[in-house]
ChimeraX commands (.cxc) that place a marker at each C-alpha (Angstrom):
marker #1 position 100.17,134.01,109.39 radius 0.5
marker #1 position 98.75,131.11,107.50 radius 0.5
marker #1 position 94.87,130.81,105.51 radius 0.5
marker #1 position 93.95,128.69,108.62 radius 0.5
marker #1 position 94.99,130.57,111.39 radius 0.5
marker #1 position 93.67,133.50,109.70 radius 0.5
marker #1 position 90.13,132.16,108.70 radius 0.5
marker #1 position 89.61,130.41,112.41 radius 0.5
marker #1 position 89.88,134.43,113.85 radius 0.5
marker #1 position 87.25,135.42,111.71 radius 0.5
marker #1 position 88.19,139.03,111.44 radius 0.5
marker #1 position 88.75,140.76,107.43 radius 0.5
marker #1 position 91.79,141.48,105.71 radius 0.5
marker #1 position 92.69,144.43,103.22 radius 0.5
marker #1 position 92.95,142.14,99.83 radius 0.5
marker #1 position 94.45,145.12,98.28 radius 0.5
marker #1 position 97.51,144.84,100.16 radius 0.5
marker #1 position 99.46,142.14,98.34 radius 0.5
marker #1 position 102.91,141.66,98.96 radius 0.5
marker #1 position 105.64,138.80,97.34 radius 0.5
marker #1 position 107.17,137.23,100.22 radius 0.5
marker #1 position 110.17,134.93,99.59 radius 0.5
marker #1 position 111.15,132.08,101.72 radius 0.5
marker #1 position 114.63,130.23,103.28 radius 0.5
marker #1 position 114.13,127.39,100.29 radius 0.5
marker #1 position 113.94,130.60,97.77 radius 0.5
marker #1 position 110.46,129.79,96.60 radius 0.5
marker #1 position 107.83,133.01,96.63 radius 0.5
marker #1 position 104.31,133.27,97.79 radius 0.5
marker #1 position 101.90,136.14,96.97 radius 0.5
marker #1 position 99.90,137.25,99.94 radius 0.5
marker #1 position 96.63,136.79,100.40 radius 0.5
marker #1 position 96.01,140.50,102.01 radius 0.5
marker #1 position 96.70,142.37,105.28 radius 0.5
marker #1 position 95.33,141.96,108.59 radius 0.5
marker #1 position 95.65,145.41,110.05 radius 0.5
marker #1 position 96.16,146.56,113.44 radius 0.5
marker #1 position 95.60,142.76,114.85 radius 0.5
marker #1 position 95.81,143.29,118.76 radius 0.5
marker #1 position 98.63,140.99,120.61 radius 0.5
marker #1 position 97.70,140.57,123.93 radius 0.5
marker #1 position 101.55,140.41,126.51 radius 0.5
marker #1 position 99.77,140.69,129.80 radius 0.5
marker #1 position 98.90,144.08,130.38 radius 0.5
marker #1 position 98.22,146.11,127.05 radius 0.5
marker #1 position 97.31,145.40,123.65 radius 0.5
marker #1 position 100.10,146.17,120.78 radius 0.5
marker #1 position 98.89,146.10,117.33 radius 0.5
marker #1 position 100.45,144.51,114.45 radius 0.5
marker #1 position 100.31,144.32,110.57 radius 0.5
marker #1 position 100.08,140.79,109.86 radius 0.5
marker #1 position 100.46,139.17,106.37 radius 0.5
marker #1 position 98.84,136.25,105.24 radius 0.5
marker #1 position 99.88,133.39,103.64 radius 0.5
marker #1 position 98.18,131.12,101.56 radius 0.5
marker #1 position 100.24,128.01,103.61 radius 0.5
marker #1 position 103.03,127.98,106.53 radius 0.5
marker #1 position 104.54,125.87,108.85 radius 0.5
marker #1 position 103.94,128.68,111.43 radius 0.5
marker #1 position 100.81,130.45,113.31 radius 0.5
marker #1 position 102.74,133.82,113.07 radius 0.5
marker #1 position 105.63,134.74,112.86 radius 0.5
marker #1 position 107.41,137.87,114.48 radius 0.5
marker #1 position 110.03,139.47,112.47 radius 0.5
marker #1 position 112.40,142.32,112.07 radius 0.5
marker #1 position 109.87,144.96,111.46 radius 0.5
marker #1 position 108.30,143.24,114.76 radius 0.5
marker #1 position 111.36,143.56,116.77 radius 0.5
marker #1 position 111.99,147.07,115.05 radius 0.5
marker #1 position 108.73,149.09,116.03 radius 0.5
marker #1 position 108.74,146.98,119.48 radius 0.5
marker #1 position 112.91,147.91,120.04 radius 0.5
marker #1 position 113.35,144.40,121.01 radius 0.5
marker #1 position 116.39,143.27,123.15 radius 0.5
marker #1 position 116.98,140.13,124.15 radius 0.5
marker #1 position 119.25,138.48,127.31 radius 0.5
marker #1 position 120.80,135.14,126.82 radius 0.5
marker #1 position 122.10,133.49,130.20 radius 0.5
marker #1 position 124.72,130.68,130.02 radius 0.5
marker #1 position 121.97,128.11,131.05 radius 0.5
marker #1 position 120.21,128.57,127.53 radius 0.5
marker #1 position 116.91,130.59,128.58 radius 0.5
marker #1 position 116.62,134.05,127.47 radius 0.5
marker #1 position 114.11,136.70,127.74 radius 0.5
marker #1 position 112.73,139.39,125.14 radius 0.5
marker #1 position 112.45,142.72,126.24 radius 0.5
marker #1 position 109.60,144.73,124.28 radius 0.5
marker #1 position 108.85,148.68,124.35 radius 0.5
marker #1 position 105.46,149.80,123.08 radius 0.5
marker #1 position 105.52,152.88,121.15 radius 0.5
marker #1 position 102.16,153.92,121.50 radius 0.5
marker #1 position 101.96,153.31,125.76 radius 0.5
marker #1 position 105.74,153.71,126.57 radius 0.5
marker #1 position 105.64,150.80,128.62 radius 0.5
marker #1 position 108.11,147.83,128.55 radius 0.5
marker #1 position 107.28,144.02,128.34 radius 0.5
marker #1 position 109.50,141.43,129.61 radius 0.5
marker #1 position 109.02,138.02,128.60 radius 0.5
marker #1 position 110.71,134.66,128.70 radius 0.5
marker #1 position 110.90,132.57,125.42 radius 0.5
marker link #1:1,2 radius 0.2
marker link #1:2,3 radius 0.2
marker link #1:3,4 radius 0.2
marker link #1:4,5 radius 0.2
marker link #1:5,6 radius 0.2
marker link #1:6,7 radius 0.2
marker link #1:7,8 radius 0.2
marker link #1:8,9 radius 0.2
marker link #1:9,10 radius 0.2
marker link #1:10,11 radius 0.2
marker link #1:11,12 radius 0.2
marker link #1:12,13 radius 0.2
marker link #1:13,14 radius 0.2
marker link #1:14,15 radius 0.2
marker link #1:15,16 radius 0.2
marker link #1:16,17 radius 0.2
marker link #1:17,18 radius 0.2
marker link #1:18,19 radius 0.2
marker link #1:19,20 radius 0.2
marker link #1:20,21 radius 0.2
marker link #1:21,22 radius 0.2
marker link #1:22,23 radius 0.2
marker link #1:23,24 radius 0.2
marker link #1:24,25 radius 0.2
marker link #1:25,26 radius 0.2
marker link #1:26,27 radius 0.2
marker link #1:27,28 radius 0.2
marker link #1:28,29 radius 0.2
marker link #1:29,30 radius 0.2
marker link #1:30,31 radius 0.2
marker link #1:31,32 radius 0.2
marker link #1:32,33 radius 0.2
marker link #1:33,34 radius 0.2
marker link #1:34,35 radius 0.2
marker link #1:35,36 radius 0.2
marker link #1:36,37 radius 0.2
marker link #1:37,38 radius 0.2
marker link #1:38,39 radius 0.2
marker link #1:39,40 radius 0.2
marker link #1:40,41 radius 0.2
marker link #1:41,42 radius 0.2
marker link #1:42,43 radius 0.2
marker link #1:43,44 radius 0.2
marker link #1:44,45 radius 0.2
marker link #1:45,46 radius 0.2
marker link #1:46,47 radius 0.2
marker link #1:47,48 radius 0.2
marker link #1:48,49 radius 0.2
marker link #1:49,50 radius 0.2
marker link #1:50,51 radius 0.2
marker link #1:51,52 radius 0.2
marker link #1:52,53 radius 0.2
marker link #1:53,54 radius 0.2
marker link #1:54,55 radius 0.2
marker link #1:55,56 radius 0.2
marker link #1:56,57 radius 0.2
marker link #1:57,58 radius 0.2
marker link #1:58,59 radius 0.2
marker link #1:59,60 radius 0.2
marker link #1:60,61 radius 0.2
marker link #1:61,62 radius 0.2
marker link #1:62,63 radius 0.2
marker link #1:63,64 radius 0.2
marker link #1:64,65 radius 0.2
marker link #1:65,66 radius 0.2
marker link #1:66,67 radius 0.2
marker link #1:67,68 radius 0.2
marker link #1:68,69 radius 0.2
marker link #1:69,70 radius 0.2
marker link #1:70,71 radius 0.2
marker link #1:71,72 radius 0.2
marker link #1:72,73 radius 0.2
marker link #1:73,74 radius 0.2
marker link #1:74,75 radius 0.2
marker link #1:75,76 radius 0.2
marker link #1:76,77 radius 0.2
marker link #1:77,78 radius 0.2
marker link #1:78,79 radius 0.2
marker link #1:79,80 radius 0.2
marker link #1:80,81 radius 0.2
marker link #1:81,82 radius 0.2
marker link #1:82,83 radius 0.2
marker link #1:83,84 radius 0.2
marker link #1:84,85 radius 0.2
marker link #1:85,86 radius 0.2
marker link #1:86,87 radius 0.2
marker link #1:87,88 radius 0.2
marker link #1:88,89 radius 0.2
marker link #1:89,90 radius 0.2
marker link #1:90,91 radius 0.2
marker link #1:91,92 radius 0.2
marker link #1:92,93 radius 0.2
marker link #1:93,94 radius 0.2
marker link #1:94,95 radius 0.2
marker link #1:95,96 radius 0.2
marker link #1:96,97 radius 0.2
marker link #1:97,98 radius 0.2
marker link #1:98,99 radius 0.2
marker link #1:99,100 radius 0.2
view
């Protein structure tokens, strides 16, 4: 998640938490911190995240493998081009199913 995404939710981040993240075009950013257990809202239930911040990205926030890992994402792609993400909280048990 960028500074400015980051700064306009107003909520604190563990500065001790630094990690080096490194990008498609092979240049590294430090982190600015951790904003822990964030709560993503899919309809029904909160599911917290671990979000990293970035000094600067072309992105509001970006869900990756460890993302699709802890949730067990699936995902069904129909000949039309749609597809839908399936999502399984850990924490509830319930399943989330979303178009994207």
């Amino acid at each position: 998640m960028p500074r400015r995404i980051w700064e306009s939710i107003g909520l604190p981040i563990r500065s001790d938490h630094l990690m080096n993240m490194t990008s498609v075009n092979t240049q590294t950013d430090t982190t600015l911190g951790v904003l822990e257990n964030l709560r993503l809202n899919f309809g029904a239930d909160n599911v917290c995240v671990q979000v990293q911040i970035l000094p600067w990205a072309n992105f509001d926030m970006l869900l990756g493998r460890p993302f699709h890992c802890l949730m067990s994402a699936t995902t069904d792609d129909f000949p039309d081009g749609s597809q839908n993400i399936t999502l399984h909280d850990p924490n509830s048990g319930k399943e989330y199913k979303l178009p994207t």
